[in-house]
DODREN-788859 format. One record per residue (C-alpha): residue in one letter; x, y, z; chain. Coordinates in nm, 4 decimals. Example, Ala and Ser with C-alpha at 12.3 -4.5 7.8 and 13.67 -1.06 7.14 Angstrom:
# DODREN-788859
KOLTI	a	1.2300	-0.4500	0.7800	A
KOLTI	s	1.3670	-0.1060	0.7140	A
# end
This chain:
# DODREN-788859
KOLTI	x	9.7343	11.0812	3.3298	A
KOLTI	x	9.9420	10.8268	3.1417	A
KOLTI	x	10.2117	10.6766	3.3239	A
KOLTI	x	10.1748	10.9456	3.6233	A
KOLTI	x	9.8744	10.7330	3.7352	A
KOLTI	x	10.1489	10.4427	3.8578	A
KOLTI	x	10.2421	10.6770	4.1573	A
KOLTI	x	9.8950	10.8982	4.2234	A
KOLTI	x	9.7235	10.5365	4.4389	A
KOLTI	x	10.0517	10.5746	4.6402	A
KOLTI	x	10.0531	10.9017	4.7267	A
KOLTI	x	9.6744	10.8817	4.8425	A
KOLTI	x	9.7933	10.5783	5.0611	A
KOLTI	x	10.0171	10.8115	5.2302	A
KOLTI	x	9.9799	11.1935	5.1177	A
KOLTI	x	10.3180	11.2990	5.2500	A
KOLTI	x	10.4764	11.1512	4.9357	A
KOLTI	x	10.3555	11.3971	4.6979	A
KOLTI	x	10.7138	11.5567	4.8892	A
KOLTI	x	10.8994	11.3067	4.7012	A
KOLTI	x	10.6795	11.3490	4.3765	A
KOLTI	x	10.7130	11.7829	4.4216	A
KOLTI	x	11.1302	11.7381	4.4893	A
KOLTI	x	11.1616	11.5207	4.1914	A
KOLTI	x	11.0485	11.7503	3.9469	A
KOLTI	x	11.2353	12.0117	4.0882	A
KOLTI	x	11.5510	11.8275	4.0035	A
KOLTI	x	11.4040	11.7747	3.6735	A
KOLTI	x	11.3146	12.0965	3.5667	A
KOLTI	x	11.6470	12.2393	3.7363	A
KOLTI	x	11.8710	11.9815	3.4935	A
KOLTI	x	11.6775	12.0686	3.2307	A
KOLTI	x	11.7408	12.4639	3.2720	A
KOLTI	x	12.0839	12.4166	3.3647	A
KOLTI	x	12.1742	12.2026	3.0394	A
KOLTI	x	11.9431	12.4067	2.8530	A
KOLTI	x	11.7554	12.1030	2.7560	A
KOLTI	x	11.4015	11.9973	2.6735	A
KOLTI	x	11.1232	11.8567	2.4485	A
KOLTI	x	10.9987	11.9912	2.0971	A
KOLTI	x	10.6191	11.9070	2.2453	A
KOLTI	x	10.4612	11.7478	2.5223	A
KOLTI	x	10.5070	11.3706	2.6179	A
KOLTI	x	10.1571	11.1696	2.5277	A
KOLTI	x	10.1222	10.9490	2.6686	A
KOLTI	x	10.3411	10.9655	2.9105	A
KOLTI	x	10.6522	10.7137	2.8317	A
KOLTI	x	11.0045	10.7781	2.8453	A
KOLTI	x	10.9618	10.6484	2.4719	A
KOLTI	x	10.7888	10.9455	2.4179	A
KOLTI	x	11.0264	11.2020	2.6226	A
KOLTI	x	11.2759	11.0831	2.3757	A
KOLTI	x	11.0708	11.0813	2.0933	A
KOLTI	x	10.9978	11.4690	2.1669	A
KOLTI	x	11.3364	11.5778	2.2778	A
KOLTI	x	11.5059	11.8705	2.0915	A
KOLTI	x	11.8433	11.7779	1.8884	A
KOLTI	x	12.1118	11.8242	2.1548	A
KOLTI	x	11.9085	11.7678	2.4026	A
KOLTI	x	11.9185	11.4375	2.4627	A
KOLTI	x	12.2310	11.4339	2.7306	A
KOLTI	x	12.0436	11.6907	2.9522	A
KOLTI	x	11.6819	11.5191	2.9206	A
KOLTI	x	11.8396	11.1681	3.0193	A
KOLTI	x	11.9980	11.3340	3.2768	A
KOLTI	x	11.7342	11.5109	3.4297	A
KOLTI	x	11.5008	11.1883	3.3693	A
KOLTI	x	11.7663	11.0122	3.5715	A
KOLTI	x	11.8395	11.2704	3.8728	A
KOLTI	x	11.4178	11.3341	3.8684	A
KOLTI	x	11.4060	10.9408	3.9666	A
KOLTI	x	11.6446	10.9500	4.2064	A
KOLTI	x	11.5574	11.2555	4.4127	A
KOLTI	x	11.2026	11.0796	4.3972	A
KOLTI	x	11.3437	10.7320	4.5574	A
KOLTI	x	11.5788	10.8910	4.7815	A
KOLTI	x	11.3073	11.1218	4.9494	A
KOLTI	x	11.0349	10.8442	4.9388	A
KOLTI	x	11.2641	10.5736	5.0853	A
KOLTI	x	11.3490	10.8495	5.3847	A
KOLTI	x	10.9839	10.9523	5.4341	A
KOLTI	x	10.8748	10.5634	5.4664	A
KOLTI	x	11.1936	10.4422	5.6641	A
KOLTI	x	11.1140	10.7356	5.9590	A
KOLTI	x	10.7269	10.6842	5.9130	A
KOLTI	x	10.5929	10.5803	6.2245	A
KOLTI	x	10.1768	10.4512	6.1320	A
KOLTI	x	10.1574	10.0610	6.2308	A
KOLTI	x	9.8271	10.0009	6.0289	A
KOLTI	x	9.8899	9.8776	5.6825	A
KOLTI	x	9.8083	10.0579	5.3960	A
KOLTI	x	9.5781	9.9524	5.0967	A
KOLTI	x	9.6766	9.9594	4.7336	A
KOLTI	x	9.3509	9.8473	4.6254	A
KOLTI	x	9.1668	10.0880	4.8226	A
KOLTI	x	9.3682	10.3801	4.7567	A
KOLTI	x	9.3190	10.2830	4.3662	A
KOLTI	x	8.9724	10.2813	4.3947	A
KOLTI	x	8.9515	10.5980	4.5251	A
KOLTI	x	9.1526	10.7267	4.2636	A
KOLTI	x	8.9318	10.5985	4.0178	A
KOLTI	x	8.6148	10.7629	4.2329	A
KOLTI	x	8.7977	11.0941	4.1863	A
KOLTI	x	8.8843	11.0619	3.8351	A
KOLTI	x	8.4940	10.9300	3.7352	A
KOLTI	x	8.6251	10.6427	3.5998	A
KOLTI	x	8.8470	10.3458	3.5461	A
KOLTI	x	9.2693	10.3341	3.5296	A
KOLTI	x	9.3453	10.0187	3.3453	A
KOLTI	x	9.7109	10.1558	3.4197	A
KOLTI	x	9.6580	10.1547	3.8270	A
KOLTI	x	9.4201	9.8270	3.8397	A
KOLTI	x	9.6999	9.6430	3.6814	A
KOLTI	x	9.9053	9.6982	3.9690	A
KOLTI	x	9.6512	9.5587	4.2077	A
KOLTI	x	9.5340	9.2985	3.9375	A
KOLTI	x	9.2207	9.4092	3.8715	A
KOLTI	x	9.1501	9.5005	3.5580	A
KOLTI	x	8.7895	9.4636	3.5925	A
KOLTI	x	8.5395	9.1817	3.4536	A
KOLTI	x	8.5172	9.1362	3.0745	A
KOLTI	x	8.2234	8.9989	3.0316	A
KOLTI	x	8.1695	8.7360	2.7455	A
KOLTI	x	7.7560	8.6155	2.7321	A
KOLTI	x	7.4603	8.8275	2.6870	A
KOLTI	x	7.4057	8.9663	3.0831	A
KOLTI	x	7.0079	8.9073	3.1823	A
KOLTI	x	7.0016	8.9193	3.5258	A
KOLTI	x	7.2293	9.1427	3.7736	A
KOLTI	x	7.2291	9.0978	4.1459	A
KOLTI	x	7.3403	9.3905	4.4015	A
KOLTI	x	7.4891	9.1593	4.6980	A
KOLTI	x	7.5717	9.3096	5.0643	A
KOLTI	x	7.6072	9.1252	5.3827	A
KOLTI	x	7.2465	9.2067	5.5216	A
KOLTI	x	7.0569	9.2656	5.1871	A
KOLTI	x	6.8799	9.5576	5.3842	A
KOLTI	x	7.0326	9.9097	5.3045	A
KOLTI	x	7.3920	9.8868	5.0769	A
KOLTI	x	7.2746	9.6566	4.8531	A
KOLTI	x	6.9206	9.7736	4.7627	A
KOLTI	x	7.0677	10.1810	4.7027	A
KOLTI	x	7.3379	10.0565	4.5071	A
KOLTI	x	7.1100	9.8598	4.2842	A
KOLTI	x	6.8397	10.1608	4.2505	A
KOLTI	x	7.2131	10.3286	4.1306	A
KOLTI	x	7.2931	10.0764	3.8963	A
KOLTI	x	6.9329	9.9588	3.7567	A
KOLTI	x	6.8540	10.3854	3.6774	A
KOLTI	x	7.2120	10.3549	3.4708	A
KOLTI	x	7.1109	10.0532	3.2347	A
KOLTI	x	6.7621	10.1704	3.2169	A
KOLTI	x	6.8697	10.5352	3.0645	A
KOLTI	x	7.0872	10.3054	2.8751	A
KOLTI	x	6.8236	10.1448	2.6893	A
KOLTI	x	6.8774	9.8240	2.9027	A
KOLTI	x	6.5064	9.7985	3.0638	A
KOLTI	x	6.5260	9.4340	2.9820	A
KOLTI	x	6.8000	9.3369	3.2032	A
KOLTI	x	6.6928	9.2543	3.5288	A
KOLTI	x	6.9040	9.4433	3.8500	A
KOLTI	x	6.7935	9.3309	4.1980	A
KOLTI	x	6.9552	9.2998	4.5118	A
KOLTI	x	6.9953	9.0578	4.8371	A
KOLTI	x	7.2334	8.9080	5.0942	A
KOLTI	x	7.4939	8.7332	4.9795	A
KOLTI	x	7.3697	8.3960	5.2064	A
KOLTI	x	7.0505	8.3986	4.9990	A
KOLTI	x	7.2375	8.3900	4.6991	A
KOLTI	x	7.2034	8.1570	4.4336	A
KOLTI	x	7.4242	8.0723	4.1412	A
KOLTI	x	7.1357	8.1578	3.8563	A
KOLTI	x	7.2624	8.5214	3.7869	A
KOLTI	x	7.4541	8.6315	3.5457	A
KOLTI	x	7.6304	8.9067	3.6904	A
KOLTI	x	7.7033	8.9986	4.0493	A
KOLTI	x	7.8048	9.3429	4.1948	A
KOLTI	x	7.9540	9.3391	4.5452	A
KOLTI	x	8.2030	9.5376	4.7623	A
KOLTI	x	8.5319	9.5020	4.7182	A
KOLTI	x	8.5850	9.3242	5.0894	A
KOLTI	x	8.2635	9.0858	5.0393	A
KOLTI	x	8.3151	8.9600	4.6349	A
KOLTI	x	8.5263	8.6325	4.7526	A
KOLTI	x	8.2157	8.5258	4.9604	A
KOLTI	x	7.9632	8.6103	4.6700	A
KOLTI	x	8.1674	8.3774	4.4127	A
KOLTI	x	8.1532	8.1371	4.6523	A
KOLTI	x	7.7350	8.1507	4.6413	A
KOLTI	x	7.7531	8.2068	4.2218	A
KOLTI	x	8.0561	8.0647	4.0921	A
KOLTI	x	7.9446	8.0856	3.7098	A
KOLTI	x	7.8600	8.4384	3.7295	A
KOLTI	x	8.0761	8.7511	3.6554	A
KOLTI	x	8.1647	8.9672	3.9103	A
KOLTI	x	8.2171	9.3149	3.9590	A
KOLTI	x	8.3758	9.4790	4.2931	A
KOLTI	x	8.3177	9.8628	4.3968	A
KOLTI	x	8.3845	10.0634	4.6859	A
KOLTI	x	8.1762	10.3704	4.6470	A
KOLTI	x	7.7916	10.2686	4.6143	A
KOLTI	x	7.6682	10.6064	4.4815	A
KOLTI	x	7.9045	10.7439	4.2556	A
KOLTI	x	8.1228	10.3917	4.1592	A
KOLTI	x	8.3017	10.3976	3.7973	A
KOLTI	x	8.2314	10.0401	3.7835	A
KOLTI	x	7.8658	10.1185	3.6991	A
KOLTI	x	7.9701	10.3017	3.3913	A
KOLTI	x	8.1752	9.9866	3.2943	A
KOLTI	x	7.8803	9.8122	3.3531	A
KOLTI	x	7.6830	9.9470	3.0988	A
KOLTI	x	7.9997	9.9891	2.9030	A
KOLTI	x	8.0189	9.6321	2.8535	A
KOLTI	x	7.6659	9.5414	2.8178	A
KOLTI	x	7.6661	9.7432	2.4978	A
KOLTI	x	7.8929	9.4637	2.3457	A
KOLTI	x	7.6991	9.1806	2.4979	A
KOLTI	x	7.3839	9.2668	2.4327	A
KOLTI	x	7.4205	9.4837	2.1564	A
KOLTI	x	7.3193	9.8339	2.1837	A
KOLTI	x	7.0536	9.9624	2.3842	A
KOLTI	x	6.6788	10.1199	2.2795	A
KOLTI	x	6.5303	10.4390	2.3522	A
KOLTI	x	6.5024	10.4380	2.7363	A
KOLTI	x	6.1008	10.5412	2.8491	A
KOLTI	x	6.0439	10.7323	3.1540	A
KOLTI	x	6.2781	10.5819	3.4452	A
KOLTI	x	6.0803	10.4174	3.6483	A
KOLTI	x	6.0673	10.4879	4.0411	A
KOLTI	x	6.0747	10.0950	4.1141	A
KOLTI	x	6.2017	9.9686	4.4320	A
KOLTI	x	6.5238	9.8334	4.4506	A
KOLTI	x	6.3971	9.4896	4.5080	A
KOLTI	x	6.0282	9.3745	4.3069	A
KOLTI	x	5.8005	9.4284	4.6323	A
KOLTI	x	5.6135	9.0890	4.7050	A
KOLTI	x	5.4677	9.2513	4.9749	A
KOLTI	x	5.2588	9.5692	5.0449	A
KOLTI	x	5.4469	9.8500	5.0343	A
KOLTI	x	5.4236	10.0922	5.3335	A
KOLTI	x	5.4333	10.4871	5.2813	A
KOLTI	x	5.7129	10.6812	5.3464	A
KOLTI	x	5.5986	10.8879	5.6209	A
KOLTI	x	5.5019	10.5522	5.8325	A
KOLTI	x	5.8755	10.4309	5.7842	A
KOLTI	x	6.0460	10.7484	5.8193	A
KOLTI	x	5.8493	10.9102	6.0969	A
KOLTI	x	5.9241	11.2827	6.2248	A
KOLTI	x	6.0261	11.2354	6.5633	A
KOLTI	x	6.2655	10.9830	6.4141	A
KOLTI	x	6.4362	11.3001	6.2378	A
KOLTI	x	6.6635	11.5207	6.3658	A
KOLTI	x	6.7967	11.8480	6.2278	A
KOLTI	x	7.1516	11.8398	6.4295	A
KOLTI	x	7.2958	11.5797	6.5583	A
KOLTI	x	7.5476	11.5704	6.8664	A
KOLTI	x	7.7940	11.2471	6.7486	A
KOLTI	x	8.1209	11.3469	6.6874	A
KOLTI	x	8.2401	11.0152	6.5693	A
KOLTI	x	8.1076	10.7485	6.3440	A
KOLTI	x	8.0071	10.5051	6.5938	A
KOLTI	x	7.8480	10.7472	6.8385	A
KOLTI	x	7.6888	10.8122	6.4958	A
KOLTI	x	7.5396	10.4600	6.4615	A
KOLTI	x	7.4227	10.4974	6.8047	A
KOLTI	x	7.2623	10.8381	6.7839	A
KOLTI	x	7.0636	10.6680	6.4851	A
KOLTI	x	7.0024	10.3163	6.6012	A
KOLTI	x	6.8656	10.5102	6.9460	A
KOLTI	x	6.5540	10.6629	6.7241	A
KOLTI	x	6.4984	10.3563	6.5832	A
KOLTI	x	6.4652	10.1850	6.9465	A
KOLTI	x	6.2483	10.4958	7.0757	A
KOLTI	x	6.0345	10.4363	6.7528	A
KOLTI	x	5.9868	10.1035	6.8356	A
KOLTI	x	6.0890	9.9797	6.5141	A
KOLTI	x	6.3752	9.7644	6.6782	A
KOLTI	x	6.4963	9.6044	6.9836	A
KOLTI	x	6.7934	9.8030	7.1726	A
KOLTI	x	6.9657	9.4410	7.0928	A
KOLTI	x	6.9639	9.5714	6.7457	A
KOLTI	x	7.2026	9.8654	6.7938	A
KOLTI	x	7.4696	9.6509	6.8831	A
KOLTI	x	7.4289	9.4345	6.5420	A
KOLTI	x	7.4465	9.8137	6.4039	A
KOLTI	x	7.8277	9.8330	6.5017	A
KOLTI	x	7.9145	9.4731	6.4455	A
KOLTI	x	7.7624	9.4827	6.0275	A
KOLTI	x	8.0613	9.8679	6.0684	A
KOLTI	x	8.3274	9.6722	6.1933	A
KOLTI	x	8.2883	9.4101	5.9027	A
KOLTI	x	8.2228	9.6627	5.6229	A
KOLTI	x	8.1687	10.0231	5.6309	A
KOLTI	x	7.8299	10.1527	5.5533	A
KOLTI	x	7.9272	10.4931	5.3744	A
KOLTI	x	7.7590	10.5296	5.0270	A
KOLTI	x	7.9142	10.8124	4.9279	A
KOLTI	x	7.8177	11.1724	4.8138	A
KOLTI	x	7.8085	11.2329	5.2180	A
KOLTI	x	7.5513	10.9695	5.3298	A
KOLTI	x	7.5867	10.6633	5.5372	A
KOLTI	x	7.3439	10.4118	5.5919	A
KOLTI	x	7.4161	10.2233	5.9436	A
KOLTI	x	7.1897	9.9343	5.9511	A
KOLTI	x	7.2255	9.5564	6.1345	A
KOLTI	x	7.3539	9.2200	6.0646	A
KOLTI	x	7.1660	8.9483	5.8453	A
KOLTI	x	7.1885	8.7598	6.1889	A
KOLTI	x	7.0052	9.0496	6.3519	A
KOLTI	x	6.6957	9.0717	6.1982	A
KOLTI	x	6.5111	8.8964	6.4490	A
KOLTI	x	6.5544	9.2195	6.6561	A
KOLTI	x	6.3938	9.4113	6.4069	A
KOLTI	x	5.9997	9.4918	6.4975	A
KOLTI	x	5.8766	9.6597	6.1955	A
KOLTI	x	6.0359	9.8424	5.9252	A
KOLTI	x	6.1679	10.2183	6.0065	A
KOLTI	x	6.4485	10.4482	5.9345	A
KOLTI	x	6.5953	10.7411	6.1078	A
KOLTI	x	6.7529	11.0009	5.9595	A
KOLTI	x	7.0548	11.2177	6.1398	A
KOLTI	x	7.2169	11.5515	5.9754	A
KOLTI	x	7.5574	11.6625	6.1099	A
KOLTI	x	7.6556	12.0809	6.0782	A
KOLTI	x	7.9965	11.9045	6.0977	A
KOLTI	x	8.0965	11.5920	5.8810	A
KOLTI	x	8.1484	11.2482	6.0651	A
KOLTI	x	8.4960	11.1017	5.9896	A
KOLTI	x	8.2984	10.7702	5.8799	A
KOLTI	x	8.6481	10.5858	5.8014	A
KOLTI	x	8.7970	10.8457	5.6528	A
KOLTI	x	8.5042	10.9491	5.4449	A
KOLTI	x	8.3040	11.2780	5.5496	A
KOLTI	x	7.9178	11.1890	5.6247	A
KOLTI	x	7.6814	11.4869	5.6771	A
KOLTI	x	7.4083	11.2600	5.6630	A
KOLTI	x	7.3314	10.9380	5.8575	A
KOLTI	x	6.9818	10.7189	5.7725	A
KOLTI	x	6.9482	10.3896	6.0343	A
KOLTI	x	6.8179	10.1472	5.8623	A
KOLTI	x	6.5655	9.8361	5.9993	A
KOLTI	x	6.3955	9.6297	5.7330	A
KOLTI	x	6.1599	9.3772	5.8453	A
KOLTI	x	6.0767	9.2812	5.4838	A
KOLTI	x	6.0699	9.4567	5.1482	A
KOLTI	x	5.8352	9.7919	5.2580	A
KOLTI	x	6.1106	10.0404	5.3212	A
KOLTI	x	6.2908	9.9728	4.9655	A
KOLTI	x	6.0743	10.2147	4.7726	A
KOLTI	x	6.1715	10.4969	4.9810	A
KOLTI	x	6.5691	10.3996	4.9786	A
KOLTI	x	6.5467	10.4138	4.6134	A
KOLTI	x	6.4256	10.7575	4.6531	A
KOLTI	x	6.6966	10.8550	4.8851	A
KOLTI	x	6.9218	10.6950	4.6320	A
KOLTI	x	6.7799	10.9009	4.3536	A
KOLTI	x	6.7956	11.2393	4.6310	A
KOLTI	x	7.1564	11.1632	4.7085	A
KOLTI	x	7.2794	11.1410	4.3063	A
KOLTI	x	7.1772	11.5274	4.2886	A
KOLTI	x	7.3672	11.7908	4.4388	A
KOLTI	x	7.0737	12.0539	4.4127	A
KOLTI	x	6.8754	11.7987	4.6149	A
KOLTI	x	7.1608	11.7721	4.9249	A
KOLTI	x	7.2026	12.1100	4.8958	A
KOLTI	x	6.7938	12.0895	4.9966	A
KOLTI	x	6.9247	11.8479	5.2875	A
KOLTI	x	7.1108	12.1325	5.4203	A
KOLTI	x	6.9266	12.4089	5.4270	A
KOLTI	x	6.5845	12.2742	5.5243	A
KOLTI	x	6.4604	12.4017	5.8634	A
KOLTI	x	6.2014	12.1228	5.9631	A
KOLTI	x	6.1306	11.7820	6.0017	A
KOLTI	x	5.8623	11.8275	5.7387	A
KOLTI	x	6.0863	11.9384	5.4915	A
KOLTI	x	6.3036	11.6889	5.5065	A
KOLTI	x	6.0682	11.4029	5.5228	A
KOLTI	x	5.9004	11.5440	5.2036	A
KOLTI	x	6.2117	11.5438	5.0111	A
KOLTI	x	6.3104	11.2032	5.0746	A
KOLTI	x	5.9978	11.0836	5.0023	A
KOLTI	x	6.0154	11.2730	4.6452	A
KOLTI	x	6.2722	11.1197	4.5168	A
KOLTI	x	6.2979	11.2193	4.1488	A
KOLTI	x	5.9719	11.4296	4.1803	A
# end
C-alpha cells in the first residue's frame, strides 16, 4: 500500500510495466547487498521519509543509492516499453484506478488524487438517494437494490434509495449515484445534489463510502430489522411474478456467443421470440453498449435498450443466457447474460432478487451447476430465500 499505490493504476493500464516495477527492485535490492546496506525495520507508510527514518547507521550512502538506481532502472525500462508500444487506443487513468479500488474492496485516497477524485464529502443530513442510468431499466434499479440493502443493514431504513433515468431526473434529491461516464449529465438534471461516480454496480467501494459518510451526517444508524425484499423502485403498479417475466423457453443453459455483442444478440433474440419486444429493440440493445457498458460485475451483464427505445418494448420480460466460457464483455469476464425489457415497473422485484443472487458466491456457484431451466428460474426468483 502506501506510496506503492501511485504506480499499481498504471501498471493495470498497461500490465507490461510491472517489467519496469520487477527490474527496479532488482537494482534495489542488488545496491543494497552490494553496499551491505539496509533498514533497521520496515518503511510505513511508505515514504522515502520513512526509508531514511529506518535506515541502519552507515547505511545511508548505500540506501540513497539504491533508492536512486531503483528509480532509474524503473524510468529507463518504462520510458523504453511505452516509446516501442504500438496500441493506438488511449488508456484510462480513471478507469484503471477504479478497478484498483474494486480489487482492493475499497477506496485509495492516494490514487484518486491523481485522477482528482477524491470522492464526495458530503456536508447535510442525506434523505433521499437516487440510482441514475441512461435507461432507468436494468443498471440503475440492481445497483440501487445494492446500495439500499447496504444502508438498510446499516441502520439507515429511513433514507430513501430509488432509481431512474437520468432525463427524468429532478433536482429534489439529495444524493445521486451514477457511472463514472454518465455523472456530468446527472449534475446537469440535480445540480444541488452530491454526487457519487462508480464503475462496478455490484461490488463498488463507493457504496461502503456511502454509508461511511452517512454515519457523520445523519448520525449513527439503529438496529437494522429484517432487510426487506423491496423492489428497486416503489412499484406503482401491479407487480407481475417472476416466472411470467422470466419465462423458460426464454432460458438457456449454454449459450453459443463468443463475443459480447453476439451476446446481446443471443439475448435480445429470446426476448423477440418471447414476444416481449420488437426485433427493432435489439438494435437499441447495442446502441445503450456502445454508450456505456452493461457489465455489473461478479460475472453478470445486463444488456437491455435505450430510454429512446422503449416504445419497442411489448411487455415486460427478461432472458437469461449462461456461457461454459466467459464473454470478454469489455474486458470484463461475463458467465452470465440477463436481456432486459421493462415496459413499466413489474420486472424490478425480480432484478432485485438477481441482485441479491449475484452478491453471493454460493448462489452463482448454484448458476453453474444447475441442469434445468427450472432450476435456474427458481433461484432467481428466490432471491435471499
Amino acid at each position: 500500500g502506501g506510496i506503492h499505490e501511485i504506480y499499481f493504476p498504471y501498471v493495470l493500464m498497461k500490465p507490461k510495466l510491472i517489467i519496469a516495477t520487477i527490474l527496479g527492485g532488482m537494482t534495489g535490492i542488488f545496491i543494497n547487498v552490494l553496499f551491505g546496506s539496509g533498514l533497521r525495520a520496515p518503511a510505513a507508510p511508505g515514504s522515502i521519509i520513512a526509508v531514511y527514518a529506518q535506515t541502519a547507521s552507515g547505511s545511508y550512502l548505500g540506501v540513497t543509492l539504491s533508492v536512486l538506481g531503483a528509480a532509474g532502472v524503473s524510468f529507463a525500462v518504462a520510458a523504453l516499453l511505452l516509446k516501442t508500444d504500438r496500441a493506438t487506443d488511449e488508456p484510462d487513468l480513471a478507469a484503471a484506478t477504479a478497478g484498483m479500488e474494486a480489487l482492493k474492496g475499497k477506496k485509495s485516497s492516494v490514487a484518486s488524487a491523481l485522477v482528482g477524485q477524491d470522492g464526495t464529502t458530503l456536508t447535510k443530513t442525506i434523505n433521499t438517494i437516487v440510482f441514475a442510468c441512461d435507461a432507468g431499466m436494468g443498471s440503475s434499479a440492481m445497483g440501487a437494490s445494492v446500495l439500499r440493502r447496504k444502508i438498510q443493514k446499516a441502520g439507515f431504513g429511513d433514507v430513501k434509495v430509488t432509481n431512474a433515468a437520468i432525463s427524468n431526473l429532478t433536482d429534489t434529491y439529495d444524493l445521486v449515484v451514477s457511472h463514472r461516464d454518465l455523472t456530468d449529465r446527472a449534475r446537469q438534471k440535480t445540480p444541488s445534489a452530491a454526487h457519487v461516480s462508480v464503475e462496478d454496480f455490484m461490488s463498488s467501494p463507493r457504496y461502503d463510502e456511502i454509508v461511511e459518510q452517512l454515519e457523520q451526517t445523519n448520525g449513527a444508524g439503529t438496529a437494522p430489522d429484517a432487510v426487506a425484499e423491496d423492489a428497486a423502485v416503489e412499484p406503482s403498479e401491479p407487480s407481475e411474478g417472476g416466472a411470467e417475466v422470466l419465462l423458460l423457453e426464454s432460458i438457456v443453459l449454454n449459450g453459443t456467443a463468443r463475443t459480447a455483442a453476439d451476446a446481446i444478440t443471443e439475448a435480445g433474440q429470446l426476448l423477440v421470440a418471447a414476444g416481449a419486444v420488437e426485433p427493432a429493440y435489439v438494435e437499441a440493445m447495442h446502441a445503450r453498449e456502445k454508450s456505456i457498458s452493461t457489465y455489473m460485475g461478479n460475472g453478470l451483464a445486463i444488456p437491455h435498450g435505450t430510454n429512446e427505445a422503449k416504445d419497442t418494448i411489448r411487455r415486460t420480460g427478461l432472458s437469461f443466457v449462461r456461457y461454459s466460457e466467459p464473454i470478454d464483455w469489455n474486458g470484463k469476464p461475463a458467465e452470465f447474460v440477463v436481456g432486459i425489457a421493462g415496459a413499466g415497473k413489474d420486472h424490478m422485484a425480480l432484478l432485485t432478487k438477481i441482485a441479491q443472487v449475484f452478491l453471493k458466491t454460493e448462489d452463482v456457484a448454484r448458476l453453474r451447476e444447475a441442469q434445468t431451466a427450472e432450476e435456474i428460474q427458481a433461484i432467481l426468483a428466490g432471491g435471499d430465500k
